[in-house]
N, C-alpha and C positions, 0 to 999 in steps of 0.2 A: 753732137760732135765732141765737146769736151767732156764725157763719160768715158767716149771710145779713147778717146787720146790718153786719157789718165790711165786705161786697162792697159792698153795697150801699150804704156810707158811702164807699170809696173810689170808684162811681161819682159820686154826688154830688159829689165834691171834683173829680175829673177833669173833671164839664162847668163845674163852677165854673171850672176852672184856664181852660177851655176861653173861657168866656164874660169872661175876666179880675175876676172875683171869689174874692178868697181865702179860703175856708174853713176853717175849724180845726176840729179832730176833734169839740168839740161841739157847734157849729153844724151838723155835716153828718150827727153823731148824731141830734141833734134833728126835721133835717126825715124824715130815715129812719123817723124812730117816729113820727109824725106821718103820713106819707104811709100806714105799713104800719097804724094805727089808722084810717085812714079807709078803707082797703079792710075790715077787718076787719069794721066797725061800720054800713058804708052799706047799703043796703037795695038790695043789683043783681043 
């Protein structure tokens, strides 16, 4: 799980970079665990 979280935190920073929004590793931590709880928890 903490591979997936790091990839997955460096895409978040890369569309941020993308979108010119500057992320910091816990900002990008945060939406990673966020997004990966609501797949986890949603009813689909």
């Amino acid at each position: 799980m903490d591979t997936g979280v790091r990839l997955q935190r460096l895409v978040v920073q890369a569309i941020g970079d993308h979108l010119g929004v500057k992320l910091s590793n816990i900002v990008a931590t945060v939406i990673v665990l966020v997004v990966a709880l609501g797949l986890t928890f949603s009813s689909g």
